[in-house]
C-alpha positions in Angstrom: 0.0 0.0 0.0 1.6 3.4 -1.2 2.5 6.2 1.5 -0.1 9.4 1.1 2.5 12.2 0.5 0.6 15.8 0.4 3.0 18.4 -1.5 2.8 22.0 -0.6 2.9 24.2 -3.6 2.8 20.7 -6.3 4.2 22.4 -9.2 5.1 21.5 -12.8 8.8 21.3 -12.2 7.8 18.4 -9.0 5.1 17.4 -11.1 8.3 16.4 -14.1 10.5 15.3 -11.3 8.8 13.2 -8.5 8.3 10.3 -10.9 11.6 9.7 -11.3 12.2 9.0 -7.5 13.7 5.7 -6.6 10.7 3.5 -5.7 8.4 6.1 -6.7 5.7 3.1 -6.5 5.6 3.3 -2.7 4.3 7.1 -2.9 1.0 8.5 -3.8 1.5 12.0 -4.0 -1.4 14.3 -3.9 -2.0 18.4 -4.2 -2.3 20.6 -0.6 -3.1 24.2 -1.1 -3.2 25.7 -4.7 0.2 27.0 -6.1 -1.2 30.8 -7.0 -2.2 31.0 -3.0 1.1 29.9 -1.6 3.7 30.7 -3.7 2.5 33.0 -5.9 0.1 34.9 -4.2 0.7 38.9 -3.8 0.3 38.5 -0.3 -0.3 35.8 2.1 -2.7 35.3 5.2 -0.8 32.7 7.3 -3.4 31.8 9.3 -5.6 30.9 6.9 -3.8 28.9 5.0 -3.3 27.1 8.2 -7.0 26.4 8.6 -7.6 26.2 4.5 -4.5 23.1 4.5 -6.3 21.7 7.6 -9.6 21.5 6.2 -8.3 19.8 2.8 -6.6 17.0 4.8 -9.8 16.4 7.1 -11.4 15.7 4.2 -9.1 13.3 2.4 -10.5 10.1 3.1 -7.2 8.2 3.6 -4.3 8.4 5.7 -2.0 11.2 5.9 1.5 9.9 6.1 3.8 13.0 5.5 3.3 16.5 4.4 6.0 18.2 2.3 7.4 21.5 0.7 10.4 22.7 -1.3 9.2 26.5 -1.3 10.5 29.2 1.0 8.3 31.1 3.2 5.4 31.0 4.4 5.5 27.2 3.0 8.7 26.5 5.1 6.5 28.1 8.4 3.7 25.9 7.3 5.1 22.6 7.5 5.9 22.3 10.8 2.6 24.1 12.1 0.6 21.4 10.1 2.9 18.4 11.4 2.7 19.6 14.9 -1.4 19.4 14.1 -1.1 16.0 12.6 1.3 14.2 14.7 3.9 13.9 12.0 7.3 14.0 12.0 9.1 17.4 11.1 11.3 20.4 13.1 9.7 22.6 15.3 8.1 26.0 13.8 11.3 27.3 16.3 14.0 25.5 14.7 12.3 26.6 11.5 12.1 30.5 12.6 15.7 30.0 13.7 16.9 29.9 9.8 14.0 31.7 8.0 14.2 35.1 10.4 17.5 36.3 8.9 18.2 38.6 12.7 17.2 35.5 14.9 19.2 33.1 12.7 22.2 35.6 12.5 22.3 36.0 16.4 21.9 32.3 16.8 24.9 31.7 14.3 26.8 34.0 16.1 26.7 31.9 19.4 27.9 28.6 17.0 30.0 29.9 14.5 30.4 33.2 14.9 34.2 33.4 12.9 31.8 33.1 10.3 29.1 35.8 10.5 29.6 39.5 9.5 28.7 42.4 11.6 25.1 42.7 11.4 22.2 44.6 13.3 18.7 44.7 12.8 16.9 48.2 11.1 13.5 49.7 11.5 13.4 51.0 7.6 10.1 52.7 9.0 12.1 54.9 11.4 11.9 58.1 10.3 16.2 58.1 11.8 16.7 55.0 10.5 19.6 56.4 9.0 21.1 57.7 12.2 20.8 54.4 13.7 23.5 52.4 11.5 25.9 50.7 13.9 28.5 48.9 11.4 30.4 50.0 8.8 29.8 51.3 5.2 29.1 49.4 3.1 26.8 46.9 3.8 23.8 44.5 2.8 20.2 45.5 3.5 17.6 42.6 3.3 13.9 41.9 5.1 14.0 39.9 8.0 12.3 37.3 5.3 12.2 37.4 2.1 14.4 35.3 -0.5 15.7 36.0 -4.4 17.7 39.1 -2.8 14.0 40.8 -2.9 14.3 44.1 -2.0 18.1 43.1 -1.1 20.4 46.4 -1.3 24.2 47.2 -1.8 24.8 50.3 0.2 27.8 52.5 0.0 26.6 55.1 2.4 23.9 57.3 4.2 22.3 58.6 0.5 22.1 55.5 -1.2 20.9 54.1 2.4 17.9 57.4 2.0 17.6 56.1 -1.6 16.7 52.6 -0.8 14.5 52.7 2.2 11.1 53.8 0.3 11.2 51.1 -1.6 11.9 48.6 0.9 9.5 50.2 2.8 6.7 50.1 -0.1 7.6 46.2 -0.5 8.2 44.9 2.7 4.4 43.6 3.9 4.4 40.9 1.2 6.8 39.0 3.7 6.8 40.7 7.2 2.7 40.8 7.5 2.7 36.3 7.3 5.6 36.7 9.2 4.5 38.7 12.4 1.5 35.8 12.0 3.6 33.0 12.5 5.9 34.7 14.9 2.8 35.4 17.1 2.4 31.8 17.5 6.0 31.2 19.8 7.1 33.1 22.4 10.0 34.9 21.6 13.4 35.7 23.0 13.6 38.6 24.2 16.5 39.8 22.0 14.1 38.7 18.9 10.9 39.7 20.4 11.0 43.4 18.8 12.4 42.6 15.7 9.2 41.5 13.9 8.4 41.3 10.1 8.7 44.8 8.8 12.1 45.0 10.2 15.8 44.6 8.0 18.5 43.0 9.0 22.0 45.0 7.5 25.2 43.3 7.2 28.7 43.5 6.1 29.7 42.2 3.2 31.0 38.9 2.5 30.8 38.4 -1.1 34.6 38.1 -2.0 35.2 34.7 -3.5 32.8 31.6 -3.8 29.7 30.9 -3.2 28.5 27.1 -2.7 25.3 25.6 -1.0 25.5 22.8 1.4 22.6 20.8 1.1 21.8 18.3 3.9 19.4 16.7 6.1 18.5 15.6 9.8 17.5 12.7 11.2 16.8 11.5 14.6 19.7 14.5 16.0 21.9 13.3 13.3 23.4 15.2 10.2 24.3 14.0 6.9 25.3 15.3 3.7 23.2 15.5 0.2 25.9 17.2 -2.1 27.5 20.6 -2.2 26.2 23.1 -5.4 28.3 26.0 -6.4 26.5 29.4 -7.1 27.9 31.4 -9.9 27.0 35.2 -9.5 27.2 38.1 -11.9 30.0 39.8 -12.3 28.6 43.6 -12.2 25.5 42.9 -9.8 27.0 40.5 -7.0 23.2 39.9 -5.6 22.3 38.2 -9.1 22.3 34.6 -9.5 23.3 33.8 -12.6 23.5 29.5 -12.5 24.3 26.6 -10.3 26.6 23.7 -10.9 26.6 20.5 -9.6 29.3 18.9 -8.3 31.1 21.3 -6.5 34.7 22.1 -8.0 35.6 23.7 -4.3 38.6 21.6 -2.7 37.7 18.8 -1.0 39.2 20.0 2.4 37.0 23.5 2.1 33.8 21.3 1.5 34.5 19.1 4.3 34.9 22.2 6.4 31.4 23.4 5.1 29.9 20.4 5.9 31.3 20.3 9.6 30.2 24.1 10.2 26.8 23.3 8.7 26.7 19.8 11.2 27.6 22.1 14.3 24.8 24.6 13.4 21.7 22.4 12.6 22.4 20.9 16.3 22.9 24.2 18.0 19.4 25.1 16.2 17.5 22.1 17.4 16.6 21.7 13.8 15.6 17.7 13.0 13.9 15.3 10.9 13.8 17.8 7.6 16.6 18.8 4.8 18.1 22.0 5.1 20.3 23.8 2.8 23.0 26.4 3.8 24.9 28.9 1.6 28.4 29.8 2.0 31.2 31.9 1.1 34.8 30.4 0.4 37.8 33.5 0.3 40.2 31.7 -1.2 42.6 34.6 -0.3 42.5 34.3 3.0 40.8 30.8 3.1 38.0 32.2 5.4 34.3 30.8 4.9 31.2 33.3 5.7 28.2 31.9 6.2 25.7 33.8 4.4 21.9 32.0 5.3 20.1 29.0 6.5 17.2 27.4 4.6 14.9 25.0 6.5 14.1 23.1 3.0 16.2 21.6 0.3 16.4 24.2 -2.8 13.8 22.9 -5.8 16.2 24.7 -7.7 19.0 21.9 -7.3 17.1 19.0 -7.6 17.1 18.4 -11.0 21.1 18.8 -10.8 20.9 15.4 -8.7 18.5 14.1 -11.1 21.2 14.5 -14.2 24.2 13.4 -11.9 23.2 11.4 -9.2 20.0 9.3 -10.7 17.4 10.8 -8.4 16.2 14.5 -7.7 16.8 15.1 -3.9 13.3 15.3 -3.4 14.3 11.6 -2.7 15.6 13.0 0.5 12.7 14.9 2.0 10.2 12.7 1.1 11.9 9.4 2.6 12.6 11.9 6.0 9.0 12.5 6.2 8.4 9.3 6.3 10.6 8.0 8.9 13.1 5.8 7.0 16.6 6.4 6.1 16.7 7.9 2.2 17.1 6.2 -0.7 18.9 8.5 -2.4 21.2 7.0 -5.6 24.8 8.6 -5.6 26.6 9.3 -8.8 24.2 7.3 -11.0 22.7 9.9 -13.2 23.6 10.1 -17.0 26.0 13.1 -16.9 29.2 14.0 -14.5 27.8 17.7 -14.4 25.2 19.6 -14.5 23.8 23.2 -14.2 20.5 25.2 -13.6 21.0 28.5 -15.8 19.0 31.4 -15.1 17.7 33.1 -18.4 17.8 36.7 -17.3 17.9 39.9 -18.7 18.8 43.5 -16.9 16.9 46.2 -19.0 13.3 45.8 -18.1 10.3 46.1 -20.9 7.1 44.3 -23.0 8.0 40.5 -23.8 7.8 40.1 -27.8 8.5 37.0 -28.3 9.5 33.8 -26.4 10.5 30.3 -27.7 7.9 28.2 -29.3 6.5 24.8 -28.1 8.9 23.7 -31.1 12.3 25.2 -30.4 12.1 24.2 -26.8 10.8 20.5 -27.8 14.0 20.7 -30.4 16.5 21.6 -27.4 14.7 19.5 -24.9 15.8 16.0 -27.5 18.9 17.4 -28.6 20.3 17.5 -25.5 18.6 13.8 -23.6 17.6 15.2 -20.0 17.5 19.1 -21.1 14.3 20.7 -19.9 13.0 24.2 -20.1 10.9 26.2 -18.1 9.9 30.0 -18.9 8.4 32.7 -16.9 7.1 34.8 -18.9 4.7 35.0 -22.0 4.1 37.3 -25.3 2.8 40.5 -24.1 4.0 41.0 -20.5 5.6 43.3 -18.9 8.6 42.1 -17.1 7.5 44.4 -14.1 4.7 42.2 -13.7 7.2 39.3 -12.7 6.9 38.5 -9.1 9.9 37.4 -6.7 12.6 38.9 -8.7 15.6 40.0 -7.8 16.3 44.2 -7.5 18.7 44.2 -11.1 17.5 41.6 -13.3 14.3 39.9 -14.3 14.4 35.8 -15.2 12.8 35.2 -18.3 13.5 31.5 -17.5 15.8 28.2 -16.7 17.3 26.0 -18.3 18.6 22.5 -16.7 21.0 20.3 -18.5 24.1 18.2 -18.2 27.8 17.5 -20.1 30.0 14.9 -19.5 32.7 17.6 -18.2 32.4 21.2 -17.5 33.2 22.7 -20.9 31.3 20.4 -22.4 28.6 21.9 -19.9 29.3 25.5 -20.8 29.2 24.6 -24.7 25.9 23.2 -24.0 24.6 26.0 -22.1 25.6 28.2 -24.9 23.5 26.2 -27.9 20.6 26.0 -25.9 20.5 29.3 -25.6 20.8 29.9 -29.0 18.1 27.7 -29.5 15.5 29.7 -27.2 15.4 33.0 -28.7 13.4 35.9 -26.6 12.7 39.6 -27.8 12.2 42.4 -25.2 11.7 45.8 -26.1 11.8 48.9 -24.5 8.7 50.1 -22.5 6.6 52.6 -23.9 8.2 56.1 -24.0 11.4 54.7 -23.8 12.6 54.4 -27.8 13.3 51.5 -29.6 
């Protein structure tokens, strides 16, 4: 009899990818909560989508046997409000708060690891001398407490561009901190986190020299293991963008195991169990120092069809088998390709989409290239400011996902697909051709 596996958020991407888990027989998966009210929603009512995922699973007539979510917040804050509900197994929504409140995690990484966190503090960007408030150094990082994709994430160089910034963030900021100052009212806070609520920023200093990586992992029963280590590569004029991941690692060995070991000591400092958890990290190879930039209670959906191409399965393998209780099944080095990469299709000038690839080209890349897929984000006719979640520089017409058997190969790849997945952008109105 197959488990009952309710996905947060089931998307076409998990939709492509879940069956090709190892045993995928023993799993029934099944939809919980509709992906334009969780994910892509303009803003969210926690509490409601507590008592809307609730009611769907009182009325499935089966048993519930794990409940499961790739997406950041508020799906991350979901899960383990819903397993507490349910009985199942999962961390607590403290453990969770602990990485997905960027001030709260930072202060708890400090106690753990602090030779690898910057100077930070937290910033009321509603303070009307928030300016006069700034207690580290120029220049710095401003972020939400929550919010991911560097959304309304700023490089500032000093007190104007600081003046500069803050409407924006201010204008922006509810989308995250209103669900967040929900779920946060559901604990009882520590006292140093207890006045830092949603519409607050964290600022720190910056620790962007070198490369970036993410550690993906997972606990289970107090226990830490490894998934595989993704490197980040980031654009060269707007630090904040993501550009692609690649999968393996090329980072040495000895600087990964040291990743790992830093990631085992703060998952158990955090309390954080029975879940996968991704951290991301900065390697200086000048001065062979690692920063730790964030904690993510989830795996990233954007890696796992990087373990798909390489190691056989997509990690999803390792958060559903978690869920379940049993010790994952996840294949290692068994996929068709030695590398593989997740490009971002991006573009920095904003305007009206054009044109995008046809059904055709992308069906023509897709076979040309055996376990190539495409997925875009836009459509003829849209503006690009109508794209949610991006980033503050660039806009992500789409991804691309595909494998090499060695890293130029990869690259060359990259490079004909594109080719093959032509977009046209023009200007917005008033703005010339």
């Amino acid at each position: 009899m197959a488990w009952n596996v309710f996905v947060i958020g089931y998307d076409d991407l998990s939709r492509r990818l879940f069956p090709r888990l190892r045993h995928v027989e023993d799993y029934a998966f099944h939809d919980l909560l509709p992906l334009d009210e969780v994910v892509l929603a303009d803003s969210f009512d926690f509490d409601r989508l507590v008592a809307d995922a609730l009611a769907e699973l009182e009325r499935f007539p089966g048993r519930v046997d794990a409940i499961v979510g790739a997406w950041d917040f508020p799906t991350s804050a979901l899960l383990p409000v819903l397993h507490e509900a349910l009985g199942l197994r999962g961390p607590s929504l403290t453990a969770v708060l602990k990485c997905d409140h960027k001030y709260w995690s930072r202060l708890e990484q400090a106690r753990v690891v602090p030779e690898c966190v910057p100077p930070f503090q937290a910033l009321d960007p509603f303070d009307p001398h928030a300016v006069e408030r700034i207690e580290i150094d120029y220049p710095f990082w401003i972020k939400p407490v929550k919010a991911h994709s560097s959304q309304l994430g700023f490089h500032v160089r000093n007190a104007q561009q600081l003046r500069e910034v803050l409407p924006r963030i201010r204008q922006g900021i509810g989308t995250y901190g209103k669900p967040l100052a929900e779920v946060c009212a559901h604990l009882d806070l520590p006292e140093d986190v207890a006045g830092i609520g949603g519409h607050h920023c964290i600022l720190e200093g910056i620790i962007s020299a070198g490369r970036q990586c993410t550690v993906e992992g997972y606990v289970q029963q107090g226990e830490v293991h490894l998934t595989g280590i993704v490197d980040s590569i980031r654009d060269t004029l707007h630090r904040s963008v993501l550009m692609r991941y690649e999968y393996p690692s090329s980072l040495p060995d000895s600087v990964q195991q040291r990743m790992f070991e830093l990631s085992r000591r703060v998952m158990r400092h955090i309390g954080y169990d029975d879940a996968p958890f991704n951290i991301e990290f900065y390697h200086d190879d000048k001065s062979d120092r690692i920063w730790l930039l964030e904690i993510n209670s989830r795996l990233s959906r954007s890696h796992a069809a990087l373990f798909q191409l390489v190691d056989g399965a997509p990690h999803y393998q390792v958060m559903v088998d978690v869920a379940l209780g049993m010790a994952p099944r996840m294949p290692h080095r068994e996929g068709r390709y030695a590398v593989a990469a997740k490009q971002m299709l991006r573009v920095f000038q904003g305007g009206i989409v054009r044109r995008v690839p046809t059904a055709e080209e992308i069906r023509l890349v897709e076979e040309a290239y055996p376990g190539t897929f495409v997925e875009l984000n836009v459509r003829e006719g849209m503006s690009l400011d109508s794209l949610l979640h991006q980033d503050s520089f660039s806009w992500e017409l789409g991804v691309l996902f595909t494998g090499a058997d060695s890293y130029r190969g990869l690259l060359e790849r990259i490079r004909l697909c594109r080719e093959g997945l032509p977009f046209v952008i023009s200007p917005p109105a008033g703005q010339g051709a």
